[in-house]
C-alpha positions as CSV (number, residue, x, y, z in Angstrom):
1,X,145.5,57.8,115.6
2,X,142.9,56.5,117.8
3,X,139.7,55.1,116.0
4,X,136.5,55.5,117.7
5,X,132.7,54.3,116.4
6,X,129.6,56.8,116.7
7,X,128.8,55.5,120.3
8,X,131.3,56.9,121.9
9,X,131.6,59.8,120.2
10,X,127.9,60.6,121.3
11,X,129.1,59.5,124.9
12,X,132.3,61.7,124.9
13,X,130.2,64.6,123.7
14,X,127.5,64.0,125.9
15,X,129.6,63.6,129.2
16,X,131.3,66.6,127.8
17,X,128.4,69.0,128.3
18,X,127.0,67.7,131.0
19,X,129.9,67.5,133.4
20,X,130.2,71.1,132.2
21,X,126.6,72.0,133.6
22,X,124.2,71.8,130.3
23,X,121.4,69.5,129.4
24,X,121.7,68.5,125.7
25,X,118.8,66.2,124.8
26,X,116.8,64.2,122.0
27,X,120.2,63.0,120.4
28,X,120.2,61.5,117.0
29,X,123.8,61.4,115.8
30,X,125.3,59.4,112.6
31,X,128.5,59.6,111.1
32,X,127.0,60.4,107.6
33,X,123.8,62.6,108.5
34,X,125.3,64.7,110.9
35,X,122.9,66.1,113.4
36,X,119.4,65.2,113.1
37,X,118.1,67.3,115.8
38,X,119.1,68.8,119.5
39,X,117.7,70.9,122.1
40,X,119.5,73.3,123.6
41,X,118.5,74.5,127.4
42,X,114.9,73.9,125.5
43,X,115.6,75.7,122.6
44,X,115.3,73.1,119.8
45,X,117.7,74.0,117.3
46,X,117.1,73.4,113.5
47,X,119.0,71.3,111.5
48,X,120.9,73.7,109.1
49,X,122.6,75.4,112.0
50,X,124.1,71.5,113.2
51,X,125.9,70.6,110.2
52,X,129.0,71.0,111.3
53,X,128.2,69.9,115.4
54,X,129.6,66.3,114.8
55,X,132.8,67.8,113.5
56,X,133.3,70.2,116.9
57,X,132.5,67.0,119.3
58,X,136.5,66.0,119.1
59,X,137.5,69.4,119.2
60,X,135.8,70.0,122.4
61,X,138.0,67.3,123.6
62,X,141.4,69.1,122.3
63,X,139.9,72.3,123.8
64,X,139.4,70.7,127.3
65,X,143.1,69.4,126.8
66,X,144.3,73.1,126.4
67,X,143.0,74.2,129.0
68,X,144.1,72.2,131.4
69,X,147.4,72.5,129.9
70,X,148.3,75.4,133.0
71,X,147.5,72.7,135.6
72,X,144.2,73.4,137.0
73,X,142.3,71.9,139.1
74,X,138.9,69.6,138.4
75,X,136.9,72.8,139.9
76,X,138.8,75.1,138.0
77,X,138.0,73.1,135.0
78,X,134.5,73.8,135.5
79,X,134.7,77.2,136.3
80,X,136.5,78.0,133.3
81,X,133.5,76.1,131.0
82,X,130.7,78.4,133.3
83,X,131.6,80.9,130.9
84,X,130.2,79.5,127.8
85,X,126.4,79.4,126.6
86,X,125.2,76.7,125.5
87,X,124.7,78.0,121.7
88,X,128.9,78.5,122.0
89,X,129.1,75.2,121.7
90,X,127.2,74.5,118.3
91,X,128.8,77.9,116.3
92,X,132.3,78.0,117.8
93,X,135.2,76.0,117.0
94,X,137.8,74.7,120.1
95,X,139.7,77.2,119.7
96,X,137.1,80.1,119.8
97,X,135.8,78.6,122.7
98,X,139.2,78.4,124.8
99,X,139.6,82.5,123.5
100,X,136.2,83.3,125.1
101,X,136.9,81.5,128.3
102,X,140.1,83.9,128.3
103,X,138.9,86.8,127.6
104,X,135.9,86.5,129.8
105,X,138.5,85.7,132.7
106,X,140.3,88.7,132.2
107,X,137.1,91.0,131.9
108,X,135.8,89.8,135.6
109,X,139.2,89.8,137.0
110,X,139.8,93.3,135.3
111,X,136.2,93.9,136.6
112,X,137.0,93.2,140.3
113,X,140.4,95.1,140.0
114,X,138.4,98.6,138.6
115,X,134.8,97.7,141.3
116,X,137.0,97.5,144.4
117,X,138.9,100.9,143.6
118,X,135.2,102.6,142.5
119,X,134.6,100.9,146.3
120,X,137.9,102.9,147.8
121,X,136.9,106.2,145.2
122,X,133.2,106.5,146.5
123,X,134.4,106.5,150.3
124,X,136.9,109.0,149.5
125,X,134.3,111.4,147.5
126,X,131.8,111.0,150.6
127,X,134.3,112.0,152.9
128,X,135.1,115.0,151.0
129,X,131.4,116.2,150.0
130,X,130.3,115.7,153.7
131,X,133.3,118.1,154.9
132,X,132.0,120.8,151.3
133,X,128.3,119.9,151.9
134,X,127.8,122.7,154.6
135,X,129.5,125.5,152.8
136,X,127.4,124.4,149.3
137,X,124.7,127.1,148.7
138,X,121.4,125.5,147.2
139,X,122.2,127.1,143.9
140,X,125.7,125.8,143.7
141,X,124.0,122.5,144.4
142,X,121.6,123.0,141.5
143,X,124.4,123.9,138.5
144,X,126.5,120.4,140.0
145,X,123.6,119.0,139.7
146,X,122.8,120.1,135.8
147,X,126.2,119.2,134.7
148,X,126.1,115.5,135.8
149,X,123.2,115.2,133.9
150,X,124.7,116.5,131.1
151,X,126.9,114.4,131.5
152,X,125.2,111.1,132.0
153,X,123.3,111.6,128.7
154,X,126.5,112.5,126.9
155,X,127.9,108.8,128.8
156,X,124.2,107.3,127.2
157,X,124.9,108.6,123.6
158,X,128.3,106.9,123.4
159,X,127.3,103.9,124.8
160,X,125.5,103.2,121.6
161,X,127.8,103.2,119.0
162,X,126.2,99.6,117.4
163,X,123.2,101.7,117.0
164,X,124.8,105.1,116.1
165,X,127.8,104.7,114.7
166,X,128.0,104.1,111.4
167,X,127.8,107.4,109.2
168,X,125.7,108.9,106.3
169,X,123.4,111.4,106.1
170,X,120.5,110.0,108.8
171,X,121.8,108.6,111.9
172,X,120.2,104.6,111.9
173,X,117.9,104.0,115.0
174,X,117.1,101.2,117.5
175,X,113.4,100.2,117.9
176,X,111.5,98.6,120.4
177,X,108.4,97.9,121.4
178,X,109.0,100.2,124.6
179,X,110.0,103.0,122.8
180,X,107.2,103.1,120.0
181,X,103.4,102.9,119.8
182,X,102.2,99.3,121.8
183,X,101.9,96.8,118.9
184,X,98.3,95.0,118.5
185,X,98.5,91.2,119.4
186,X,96.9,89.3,116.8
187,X,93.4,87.2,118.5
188,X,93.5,84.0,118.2
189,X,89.5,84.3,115.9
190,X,92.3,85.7,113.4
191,X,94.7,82.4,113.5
192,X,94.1,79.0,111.9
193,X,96.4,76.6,113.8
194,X,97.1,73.1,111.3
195,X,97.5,70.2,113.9
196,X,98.5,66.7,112.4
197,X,102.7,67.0,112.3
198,X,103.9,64.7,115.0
199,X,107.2,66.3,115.4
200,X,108.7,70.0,115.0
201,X,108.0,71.6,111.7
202,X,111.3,73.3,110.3
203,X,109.8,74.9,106.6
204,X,107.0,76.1,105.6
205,X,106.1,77.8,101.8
206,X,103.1,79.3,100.0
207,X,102.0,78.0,96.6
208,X,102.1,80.7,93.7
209,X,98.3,79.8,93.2
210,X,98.0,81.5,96.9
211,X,95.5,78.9,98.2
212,X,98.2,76.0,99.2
213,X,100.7,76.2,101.8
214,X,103.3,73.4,102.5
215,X,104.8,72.5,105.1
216,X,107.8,70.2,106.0
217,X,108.8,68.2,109.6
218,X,111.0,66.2,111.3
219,X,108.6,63.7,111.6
220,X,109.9,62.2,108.3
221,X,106.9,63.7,105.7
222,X,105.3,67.0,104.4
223,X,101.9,68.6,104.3
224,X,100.0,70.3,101.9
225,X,97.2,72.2,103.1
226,X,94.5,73.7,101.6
227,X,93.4,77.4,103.1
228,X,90.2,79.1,101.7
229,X,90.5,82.6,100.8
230,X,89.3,85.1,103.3
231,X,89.6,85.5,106.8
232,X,90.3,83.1,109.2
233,X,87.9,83.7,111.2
234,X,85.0,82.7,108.3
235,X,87.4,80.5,106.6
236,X,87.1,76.6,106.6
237,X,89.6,74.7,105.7
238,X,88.2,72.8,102.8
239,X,90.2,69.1,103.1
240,X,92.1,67.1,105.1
241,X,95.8,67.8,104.6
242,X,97.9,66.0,102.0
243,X,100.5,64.0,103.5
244,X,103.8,63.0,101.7
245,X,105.9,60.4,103.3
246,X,109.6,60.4,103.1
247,X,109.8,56.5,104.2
248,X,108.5,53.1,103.2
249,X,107.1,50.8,106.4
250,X,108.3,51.9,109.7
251,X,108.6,56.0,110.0
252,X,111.7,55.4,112.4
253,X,113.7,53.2,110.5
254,X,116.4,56.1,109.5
255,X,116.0,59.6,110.1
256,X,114.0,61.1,106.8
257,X,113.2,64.2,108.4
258,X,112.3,67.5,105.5
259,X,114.1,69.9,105.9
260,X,113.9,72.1,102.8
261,X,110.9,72.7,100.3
262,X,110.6,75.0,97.5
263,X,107.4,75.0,95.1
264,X,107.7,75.8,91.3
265,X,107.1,79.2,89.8
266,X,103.3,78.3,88.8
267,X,103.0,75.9,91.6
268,X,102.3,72.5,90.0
269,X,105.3,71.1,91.5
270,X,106.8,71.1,94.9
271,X,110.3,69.7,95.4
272,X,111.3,68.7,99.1
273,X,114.7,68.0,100.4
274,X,115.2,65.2,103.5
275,X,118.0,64.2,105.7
276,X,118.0,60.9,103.9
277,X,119.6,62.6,100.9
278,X,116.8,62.5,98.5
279,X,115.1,65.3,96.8
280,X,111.4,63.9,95.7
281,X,108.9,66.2,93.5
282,X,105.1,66.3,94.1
283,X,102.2,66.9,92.6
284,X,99.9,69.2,94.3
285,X,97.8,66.8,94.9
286,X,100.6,65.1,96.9
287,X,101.6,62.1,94.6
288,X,105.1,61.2,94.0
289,X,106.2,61.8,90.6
290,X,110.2,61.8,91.3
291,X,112.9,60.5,93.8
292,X,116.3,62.4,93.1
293,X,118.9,59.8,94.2
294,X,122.3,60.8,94.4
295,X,123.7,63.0,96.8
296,X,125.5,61.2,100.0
297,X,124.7,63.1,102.8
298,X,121.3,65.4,104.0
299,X,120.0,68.2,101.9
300,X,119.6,71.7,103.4
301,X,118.2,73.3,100.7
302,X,117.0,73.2,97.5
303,X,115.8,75.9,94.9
304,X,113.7,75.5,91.5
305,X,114.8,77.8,88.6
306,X,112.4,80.5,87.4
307,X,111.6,78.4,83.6
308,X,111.1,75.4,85.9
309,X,113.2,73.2,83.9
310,X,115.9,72.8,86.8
311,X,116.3,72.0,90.2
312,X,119.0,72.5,92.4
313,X,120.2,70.9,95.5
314,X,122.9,71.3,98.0
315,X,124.0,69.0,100.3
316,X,126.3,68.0,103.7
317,X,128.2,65.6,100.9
318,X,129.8,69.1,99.7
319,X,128.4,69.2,96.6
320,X,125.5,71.2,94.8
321,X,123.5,68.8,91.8
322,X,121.2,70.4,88.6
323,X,118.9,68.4,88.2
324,X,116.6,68.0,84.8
325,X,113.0,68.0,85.7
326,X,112.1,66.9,82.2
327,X,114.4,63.2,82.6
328,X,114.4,62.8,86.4
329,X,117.9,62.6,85.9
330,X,120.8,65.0,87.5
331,X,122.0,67.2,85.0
332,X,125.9,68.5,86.4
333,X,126.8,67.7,90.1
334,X,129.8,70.5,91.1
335,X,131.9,69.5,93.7
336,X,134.0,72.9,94.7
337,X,133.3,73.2,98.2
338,X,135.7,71.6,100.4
339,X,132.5,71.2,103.5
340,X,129.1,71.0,103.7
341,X,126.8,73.4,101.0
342,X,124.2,74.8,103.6
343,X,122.7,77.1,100.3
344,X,122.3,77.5,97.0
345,X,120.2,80.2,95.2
346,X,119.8,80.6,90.9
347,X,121.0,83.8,89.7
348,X,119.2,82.9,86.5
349,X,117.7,80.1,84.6
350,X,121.4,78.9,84.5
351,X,123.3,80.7,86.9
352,X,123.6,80.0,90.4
353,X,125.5,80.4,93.8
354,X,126.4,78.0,96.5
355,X,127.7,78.9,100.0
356,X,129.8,76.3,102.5
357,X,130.7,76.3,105.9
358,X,134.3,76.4,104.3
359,X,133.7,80.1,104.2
360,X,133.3,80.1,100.6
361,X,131.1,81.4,98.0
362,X,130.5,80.1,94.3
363,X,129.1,81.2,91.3
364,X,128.5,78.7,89.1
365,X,127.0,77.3,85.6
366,X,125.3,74.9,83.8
367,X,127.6,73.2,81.2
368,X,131.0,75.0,83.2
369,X,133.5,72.7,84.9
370,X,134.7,75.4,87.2
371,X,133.3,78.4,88.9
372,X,132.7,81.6,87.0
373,X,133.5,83.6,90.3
374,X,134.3,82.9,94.0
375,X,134.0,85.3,96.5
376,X,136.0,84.9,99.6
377,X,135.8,87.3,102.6
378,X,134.3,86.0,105.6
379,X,135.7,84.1,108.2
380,X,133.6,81.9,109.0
381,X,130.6,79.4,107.8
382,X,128.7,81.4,105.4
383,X,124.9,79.9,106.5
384,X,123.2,82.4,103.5
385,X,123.1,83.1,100.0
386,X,120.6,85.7,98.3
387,X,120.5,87.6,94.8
388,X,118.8,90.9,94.4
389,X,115.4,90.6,92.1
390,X,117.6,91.8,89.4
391,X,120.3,89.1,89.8
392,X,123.1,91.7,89.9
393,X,123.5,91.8,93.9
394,X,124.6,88.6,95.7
395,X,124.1,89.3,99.4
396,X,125.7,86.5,102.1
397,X,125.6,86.3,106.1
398,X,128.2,84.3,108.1
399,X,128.8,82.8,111.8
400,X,131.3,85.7,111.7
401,X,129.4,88.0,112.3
402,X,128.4,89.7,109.2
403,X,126.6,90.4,106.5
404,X,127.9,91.2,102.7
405,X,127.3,92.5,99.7
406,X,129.1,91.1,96.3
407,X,129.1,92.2,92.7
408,X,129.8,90.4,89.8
409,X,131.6,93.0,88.4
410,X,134.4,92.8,91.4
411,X,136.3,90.2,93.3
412,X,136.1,92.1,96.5
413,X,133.0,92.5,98.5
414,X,131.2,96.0,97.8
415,X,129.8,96.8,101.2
416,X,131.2,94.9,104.5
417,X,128.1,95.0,107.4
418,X,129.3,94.5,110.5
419,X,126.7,95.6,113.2
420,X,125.5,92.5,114.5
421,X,127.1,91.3,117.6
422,X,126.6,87.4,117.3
423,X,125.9,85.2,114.1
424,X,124.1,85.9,111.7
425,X,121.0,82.9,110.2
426,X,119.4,84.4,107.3
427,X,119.0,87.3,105.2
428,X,116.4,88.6,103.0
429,X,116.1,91.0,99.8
430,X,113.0,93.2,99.9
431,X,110.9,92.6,96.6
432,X,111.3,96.3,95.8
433,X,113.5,98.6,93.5
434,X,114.7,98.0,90.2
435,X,113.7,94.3,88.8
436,X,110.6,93.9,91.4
437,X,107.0,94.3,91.3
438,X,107.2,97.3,93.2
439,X,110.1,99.0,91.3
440,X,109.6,103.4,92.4
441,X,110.5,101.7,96.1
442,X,113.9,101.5,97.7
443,X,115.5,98.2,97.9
444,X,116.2,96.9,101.6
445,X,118.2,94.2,102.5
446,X,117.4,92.3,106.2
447,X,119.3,89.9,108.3
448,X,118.3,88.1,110.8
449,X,120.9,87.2,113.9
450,X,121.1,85.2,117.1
451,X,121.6,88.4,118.7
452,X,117.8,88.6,118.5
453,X,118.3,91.6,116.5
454,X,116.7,92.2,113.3
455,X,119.3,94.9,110.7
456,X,117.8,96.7,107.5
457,X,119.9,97.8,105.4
458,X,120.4,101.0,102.4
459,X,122.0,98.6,99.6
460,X,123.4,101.9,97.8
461,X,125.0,102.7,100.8
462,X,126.0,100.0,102.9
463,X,124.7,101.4,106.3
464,X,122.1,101.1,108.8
465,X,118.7,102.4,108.3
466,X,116.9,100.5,111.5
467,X,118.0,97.8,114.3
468,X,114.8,96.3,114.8
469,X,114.5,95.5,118.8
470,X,111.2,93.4,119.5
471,X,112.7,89.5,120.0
472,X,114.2,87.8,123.4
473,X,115.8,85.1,121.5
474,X,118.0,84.0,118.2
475,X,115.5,85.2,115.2
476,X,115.4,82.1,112.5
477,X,113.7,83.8,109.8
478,X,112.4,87.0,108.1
479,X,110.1,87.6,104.9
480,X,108.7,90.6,103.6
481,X,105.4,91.2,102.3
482,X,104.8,91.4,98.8
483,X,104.2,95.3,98.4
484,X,107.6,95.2,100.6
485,X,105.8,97.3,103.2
486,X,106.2,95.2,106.1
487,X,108.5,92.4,107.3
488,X,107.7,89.1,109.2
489,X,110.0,87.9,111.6
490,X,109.6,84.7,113.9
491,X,112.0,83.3,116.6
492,X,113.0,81.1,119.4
493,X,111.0,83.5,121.8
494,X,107.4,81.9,120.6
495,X,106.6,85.3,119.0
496,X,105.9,86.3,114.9
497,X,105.9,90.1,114.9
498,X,105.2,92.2,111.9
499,X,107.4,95.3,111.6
500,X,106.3,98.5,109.4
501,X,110.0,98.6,107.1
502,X,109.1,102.5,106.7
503,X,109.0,103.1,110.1
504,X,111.2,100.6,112.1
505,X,108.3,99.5,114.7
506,X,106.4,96.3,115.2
507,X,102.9,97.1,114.2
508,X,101.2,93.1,115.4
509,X,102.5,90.0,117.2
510,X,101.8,86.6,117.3
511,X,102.6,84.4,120.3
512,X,102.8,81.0,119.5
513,X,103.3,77.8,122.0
514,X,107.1,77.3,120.7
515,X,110.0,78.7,118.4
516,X,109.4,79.8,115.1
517,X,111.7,78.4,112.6
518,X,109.9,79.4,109.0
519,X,107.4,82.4,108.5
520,X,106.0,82.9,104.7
521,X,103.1,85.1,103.0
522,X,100.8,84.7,101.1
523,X,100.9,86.1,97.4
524,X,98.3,88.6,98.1
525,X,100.1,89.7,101.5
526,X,97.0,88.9,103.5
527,X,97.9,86.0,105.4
528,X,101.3,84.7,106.9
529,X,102.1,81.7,107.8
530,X,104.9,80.1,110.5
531,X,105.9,76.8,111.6
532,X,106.8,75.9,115.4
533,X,109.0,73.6,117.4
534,X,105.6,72.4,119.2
535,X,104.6,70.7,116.0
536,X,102.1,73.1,114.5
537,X,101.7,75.1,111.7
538,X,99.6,78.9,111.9
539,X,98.2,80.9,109.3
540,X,97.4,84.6,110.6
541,X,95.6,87.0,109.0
542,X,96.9,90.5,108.2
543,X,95.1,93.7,107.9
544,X,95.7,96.9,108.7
C-alpha cells in the first residue's frame, strides 16, 4: 500500500479540484479533525456537513482512475469532471460521482439525438401548415388553437409530480414568493446586529430565561450576549458580550473552533462542543466550571437531558459519551457506530439516539451495553436525528435523499419521505400536538434540503402538506416558533425568511451580508436570532 502524510493528501486533493475547474479555499485539513472549514465557489460550508471529506480525497483519485479506464484523452478528462458541482464533491462518494458523469453523458447525448430530430420535425410541420394555411378558416384556426392550450396545461400539470404526486385527501402545494402575497422585508431599525466574532459563526441558542442568547464560532470561543426585552429598535444591549475561549495562549495554535452549543433546561448551564474534542460547561456568567476530556476526534453535537443531570456528546471518534454533570466525570461512552456520530438526541432522561454517517441509527441506554433498537433504512449518511415532544416518534434525514419516520414499536420505518431531490441537512418537529405546549394543534414535521427546498409534513400520514419555495441556495436550518405558527428558515442565499406553517407562504425576510447557518427564537416567539458566515450574529424582531 502506498503511505502518504497529510501534505500531500491536501496537495492531491487540491490539484484534484482545481485541474477540474473549482476553487476550493481556506484549507485546514488534519488526519484526526477532519475538515475544519472550506469554501465552496464562496459558499462556506459548515463543519458537520465535512466529516467525512478527508475520507472521499483518495476516492476521488480511484474515481479519476475509472474513468480513464476507456482511454480518454486529458480534454476528455475534463470534460467528463464539467459535469459535477462543486457540492458533488463533499456528499458523494467515487463511485456516485463516476454514475453522475454517466448518466449526465447519456442525457446530453440523448438530448442532441431527440433536439436535432425536433429540428427535422419543425421543418416538416411548417412545410405542411404553410401548404393547409390557406384553406384554414379563422374558426378552424380558433378550436386548433384551444386544444393546444389544453394541452400545454395538461403537459404543466404532469410536469409536477414532486409537488403533486403523492396522494391523500388534499393535493400538497408549492409556494413561492411569486405566487403568493409579496412578503414584508424586515428594516434594519427592527435588527440588532452583535459584531465582535472574528470568524464565521456556525450555532447559535436562546437561554430558557429568554434574555441570553449564545453563540458559537470558528474563531475558537463563544459568546454570550445579553438582549433587553422589547424591541430592537428601543432596546440597548445592556453589557459587553461574554466571551468563552476554547484555547490557552495563542488562538491559532490547533483548530478549537465551537461548533455545537446546547444550554440546560433552566439555563444556568451552557455546554459547548469544539473541534478540539472537548465539551466545557459554563456558567452564565461565562466562567468555566468543566472541561469534558475524552473523546478523540471533534464534536458535532451535543444535547443536555431534560433533569439536567446528563450530558451527551457525539463525536468524529464514532462514539457517543453520558456524561455526569454532578462528578465531571463521563458516565458510559457507547461505541456502536462503525463512522463518525454527526447526532445524538435524548428520548428521555435516559434514553437516547445517535445517528452516523454509517447509515445507521441507535437507540440507546444509560447502564445498557448494547442498543435497545437500531433502525436501518437509508442509504446513506444519516446527518439528523429528532424525537417527537412525546418521545414516541424518532424522525431522521439522510444524504439519500430522504426523510423518515421510526417507531419504537417496529423495526421498519413507518413512513418513507421521499420528495426532496438532493440531501437532506436537518429536520425539525413542530412543538405542537400531543406532548407540546400547544397540544389541540397538529403536529408538523420540516426538513430542510440542499435543494433549497423547505418540505412539511402530516406525521399521521406520511405525505406532503406544503413545499415551501422562497430560497436560491442549500437551506442549513429551520425552527419553529413556540406557538408552532410560523417557521424560521435561514440559508446559503444571505436570506432568514419567516413562513406562516398554516398557510405555506413567507410572511417576512431578512437579508443578511452572508449564509445563515443557525436561526433560533426566543421563548416568547418575539425575536429570532441567526448566525452568518460574515461573522455576525442578528436578533430580529417579529410581529405581526
Amino acid at each position: 500500500m502506498i503511505s502518504i502524510n497529510s501534505t500531500e493528501l491536501n496537495y492531491l486533493v487540491f490539484r484534484y479540484l482545481h485541474e477540474s475547474g473549482y476553487t476550493h479555499s481556506a484549507y485546514a485539513f488534519g488526519f484526526e479533525a477532519g475538515i475544519n472549514k472550506s469554501t465552496v465557489d464562496g459558499n462556506l460550508v459548515p463543519p458537520g456537513a465535512l466529516v467525512t471529506f478527508l475520507q472521499k480525497g483518495l476516492q476521488f483519485l480511484e474515481l479519476e482512475a475509472d474513468l480513464g479506464n476507456d482511454l480518454q484523452s486529458d480534454a476528455d478528462m475534463e470534460d467528463d469532471f464539467s459535469f459535477l458541482q462543486p457540492l458533488d464533491f463533499i456528499t458523494k462518494d467515487a463511485y456516485q460521482l463516476q454514475k453522475i458523469v454517466r448518466e449526465k453523458k447519456d442525457r446530453m447525448n440523448a438530448a442532441n439525438n431527440e433536439s436535432k430530430q425536433e429540428s427535422e420535425r419543425e421543418v416538416e410541420v411548417e412545410r405542411k401548415e404553410e401548404e393547409i394555411r390557406d384553406d384554414k378558416s379563422e374558426k378552424h384556426r380558433e378550436q386548433e388553437i384551444g386544444k393546444e392550450e389544453e394541452k400545454s396545461n395538461q403537459d404543466r400539470s404532469e410536469m409536477e409530480p414532486e409537488e403533486n404526486g403523492t396522494g391523500g385527501g388534499v393535493e400538497p402545494m408549492e409556494t413561492s414568493p411569486s405566487s403568493t402575497v409579496v412578503p414584508v422585508e424586515i428594516p434594519s431599525s427592527d435588527v440588532i446586529v452583535l459584531e465582535g466574532h472574528t470568524s464565521e459563526v456556525f450555532a447559535c441558542a436562546w437561554s430558557p430565561s429568554g434574555s441570553l442568547l449564545a453563540s458559537g464560532s470558528g474563531d475558537s470561543t463563544a459568546r454570550i450576549w445579553t438582549i433587553a426585552s422589547g424591541s430592537c429598535r428601543s432596546s440597548i444591549q445592556n453589557e459587553p458580550a461574554r466571551v468563552l475561549k476554547h484555547f490557552k495562549g495563542r488562538a491559532n495554535e490547533k483548530s478549537k473552533d465551537v461548533t455545537t452549543l446546547d444550554w440546560n433546561d433552566d439555563g444556568t448551564l451552557l455546554a459547548t462542543g469544539s473541534y478540539d474534542g472537548q465539551a466545557r460547561i459554563w456558567g452564565r456568567d461565562g466562567e468555566l466550571m468543566t472541561t469534558l476530556i475524552r473523546h478523540k476526534g471533534p464534536i458535532f453535537s451535543l444535547k443536555w437531558n431534560k433533569e439536567g443531570d446528563y450530558l451527551l456528546s457525539g463525536s468524529v471518534d464514532k462514539t457517543a459519551i453520558v456524561w455526569d454533570i454532578k462528578t465531571g466525570e463521563w458516565k458510559q461512552q457507547f461505541e456502536f457506530h462503525s463512522a463518525p456520530t454527526l447526532d445524538v438526541d435524548w428520548r428521555d432522561n435516559t434514553s437516547f439516539a445517535t445517528c452516523s454517517t454509517d447509515g445507521t441509527i441507535h437507540v440507546c441506554k444509560v447502564g445498557e451495553n448494547q442498543p435497545i433498537k437500531t433502525f436501518l433504512g437509508h442509504q446513506g449518511e444519516v446527518n439528523a436525528i429528532k424525537w417527537d415532544p412525546t418521545g414516541s416518534l424518532l424522525a431522521s434525514c439522510s444524504d439519500d435523499h430522504t426523510a423518515k419516520i421510526w417507531s419504537m414499536k417496529q423495526d421498519k420505518y413507518l413512513h418513507d419521505l421521499k420528495e426532496h431531490v438532493k440531501e437532506i441537512y436537518t429536520i425539525r418537529w413542530s412543538p405542537t400536538g400531543p406532548g407540546s405546549h400547544n397540544p389541540n394543534q397538529q403536529l408538523v414535521l420540516a426538513s430542510a434540503s440542499f435543494d433549497s427546498r423547505i418540505k412539511l409534513w402530516d406525521v399521521e400520514l406520511g405525505t406532503l402538506i406544503y413545499s415551501l419555495y422562497g430560497h436560491r441556495d442549500p437551506v442549513y436550518s429551520v425552527a419553529f416558533s413556540p406557538n408552532g405558527e410560523y417557521l424560521a428558515s435561514g440559508s446559503m442565499d444571505k436570506c432568514m425568511h419567516i413562513w406562516s406553517v398554516k398557510e405555506g407562504r413567507i410572511v417576512k425576510t431578512y437579508t443578511g451580508n452572508g449564509g445563515i447557518f443557525e436561526v433560533c427564537w426566543n421563548k416568547d416567539g418575539d425575536k429570532i436570532a441567526a448566525c452568518f458566515a460574515n461573522n455576525n450574529v442578528c436578533v430580529v424582531d417579529f410581529r405581526m
